[in-house]
C-alpha positions as CSV (number, residue, x, y, z in Angstrom):
1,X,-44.2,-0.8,12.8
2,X,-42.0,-3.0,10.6
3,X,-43.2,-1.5,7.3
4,X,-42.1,1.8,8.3
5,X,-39.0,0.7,9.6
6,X,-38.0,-0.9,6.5
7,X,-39.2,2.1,4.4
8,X,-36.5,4.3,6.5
9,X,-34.0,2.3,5.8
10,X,-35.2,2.0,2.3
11,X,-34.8,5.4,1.8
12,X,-31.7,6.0,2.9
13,X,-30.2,3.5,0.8
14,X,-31.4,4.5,-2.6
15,X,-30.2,8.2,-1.6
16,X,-26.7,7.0,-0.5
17,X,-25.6,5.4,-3.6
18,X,-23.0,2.5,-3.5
19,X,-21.5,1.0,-0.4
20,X,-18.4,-0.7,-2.4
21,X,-15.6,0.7,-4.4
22,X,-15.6,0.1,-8.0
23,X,-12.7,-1.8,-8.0
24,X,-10.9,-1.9,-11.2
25,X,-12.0,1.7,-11.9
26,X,-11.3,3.1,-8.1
27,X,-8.2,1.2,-6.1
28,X,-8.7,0.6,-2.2
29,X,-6.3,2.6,-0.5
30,X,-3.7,0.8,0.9
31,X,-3.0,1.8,4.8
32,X,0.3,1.9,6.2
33,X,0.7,-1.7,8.4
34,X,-1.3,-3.7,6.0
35,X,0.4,-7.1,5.8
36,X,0.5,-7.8,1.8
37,X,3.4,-10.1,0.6
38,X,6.8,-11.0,1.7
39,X,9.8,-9.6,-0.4
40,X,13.5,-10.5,-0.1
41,X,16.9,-8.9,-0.3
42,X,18.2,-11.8,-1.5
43,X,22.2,-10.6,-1.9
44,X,21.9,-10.1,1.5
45,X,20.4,-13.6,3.2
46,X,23.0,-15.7,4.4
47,X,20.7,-18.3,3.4
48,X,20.6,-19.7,7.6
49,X,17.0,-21.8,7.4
50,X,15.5,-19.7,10.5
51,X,12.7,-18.5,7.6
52,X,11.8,-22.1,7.0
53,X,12.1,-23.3,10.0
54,X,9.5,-20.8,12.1
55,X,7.0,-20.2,8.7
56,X,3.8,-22.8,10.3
57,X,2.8,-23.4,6.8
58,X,5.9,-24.5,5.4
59,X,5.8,-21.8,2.4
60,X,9.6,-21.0,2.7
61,X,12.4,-23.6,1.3
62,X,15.6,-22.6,1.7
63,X,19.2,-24.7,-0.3
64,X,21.6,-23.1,1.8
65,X,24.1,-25.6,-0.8
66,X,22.4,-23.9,-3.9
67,X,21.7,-20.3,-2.5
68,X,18.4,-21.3,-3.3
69,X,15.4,-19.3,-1.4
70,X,12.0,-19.8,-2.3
71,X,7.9,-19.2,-1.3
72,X,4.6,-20.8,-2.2
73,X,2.3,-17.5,-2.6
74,X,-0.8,-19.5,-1.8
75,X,0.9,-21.5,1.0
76,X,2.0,-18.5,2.9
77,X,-0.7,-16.7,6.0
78,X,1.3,-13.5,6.1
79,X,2.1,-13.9,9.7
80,X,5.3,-12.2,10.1
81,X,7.2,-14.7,11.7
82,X,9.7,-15.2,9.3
83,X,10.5,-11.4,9.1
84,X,10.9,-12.2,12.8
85,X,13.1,-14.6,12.8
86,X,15.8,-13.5,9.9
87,X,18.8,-12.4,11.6
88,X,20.3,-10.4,8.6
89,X,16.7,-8.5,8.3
90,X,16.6,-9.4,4.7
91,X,13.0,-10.0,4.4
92,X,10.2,-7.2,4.5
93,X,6.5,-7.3,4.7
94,X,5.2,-5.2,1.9
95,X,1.6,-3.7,2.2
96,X,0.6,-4.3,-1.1
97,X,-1.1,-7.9,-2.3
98,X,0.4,-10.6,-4.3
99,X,-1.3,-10.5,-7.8
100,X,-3.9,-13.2,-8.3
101,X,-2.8,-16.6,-9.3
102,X,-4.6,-19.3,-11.6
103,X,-2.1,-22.1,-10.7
104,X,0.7,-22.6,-7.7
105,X,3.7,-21.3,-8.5
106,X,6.6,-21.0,-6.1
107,X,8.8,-17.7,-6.3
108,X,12.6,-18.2,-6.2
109,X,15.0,-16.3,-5.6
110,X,19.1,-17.1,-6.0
111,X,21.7,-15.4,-4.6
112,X,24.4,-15.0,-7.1
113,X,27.5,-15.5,-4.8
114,X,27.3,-19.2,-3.0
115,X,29.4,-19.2,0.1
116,X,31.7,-22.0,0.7
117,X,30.5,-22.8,4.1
């Protein structure tokens, strides 16, 4: 009973063809709520620490005397919480993935006008 079981589904593989994509040749589509990387408006933080302080993995660093804002690629879960918390809504969650790294890098980002506060 096993042997024709196996045969069956034998069959139906080699007439199906491929179950993966071909991925540098054919791109996965990419569906609308897919949680890819986090982006930054970066004229528009007020540089507050709320990012930092609710990200669980500590990606985020924030200078608030530099204008300095900042994230570990590698570090960070993608778990929203820091386009949660910002209270200017200057980060986003884009759906599409961060390239692939060979090394840790940390993305900064500097805001060119440093407020006096």
């Amino acid at each position: 009973m096993s042997i024709l079981s196996m045969t069956k589904t034998l069959m139906k593989s080699v007439f199906h063809g491929p179950y993966t994509l071909l991925y540098p040749i054919k791109k996965k589509e990419v569906f609308e709520h897919t949680k890819g990387s986090i982006e930054i408006e970066v004229a528009d933080c007020i540089h507050c620490g709320l990012c930092q302080r609710n990200c669980p993995t500590g990606a985020i660093q924030v200078d608030r005397n530099s204008a300095n804002w900042s994230i570990d690629r590698l570090d960070c879960i993608q778990c929203y919480y820091c386009v949660e918390s910002c209270p200017k809504k200057c980060l986003k969650m884009g759906n599409q993935y961060s390239a692939p790294a060979v090394k840790k890098v940390r993305d900064e980002f500097t805001n060119a006008r440093v407020s006096g506060n």
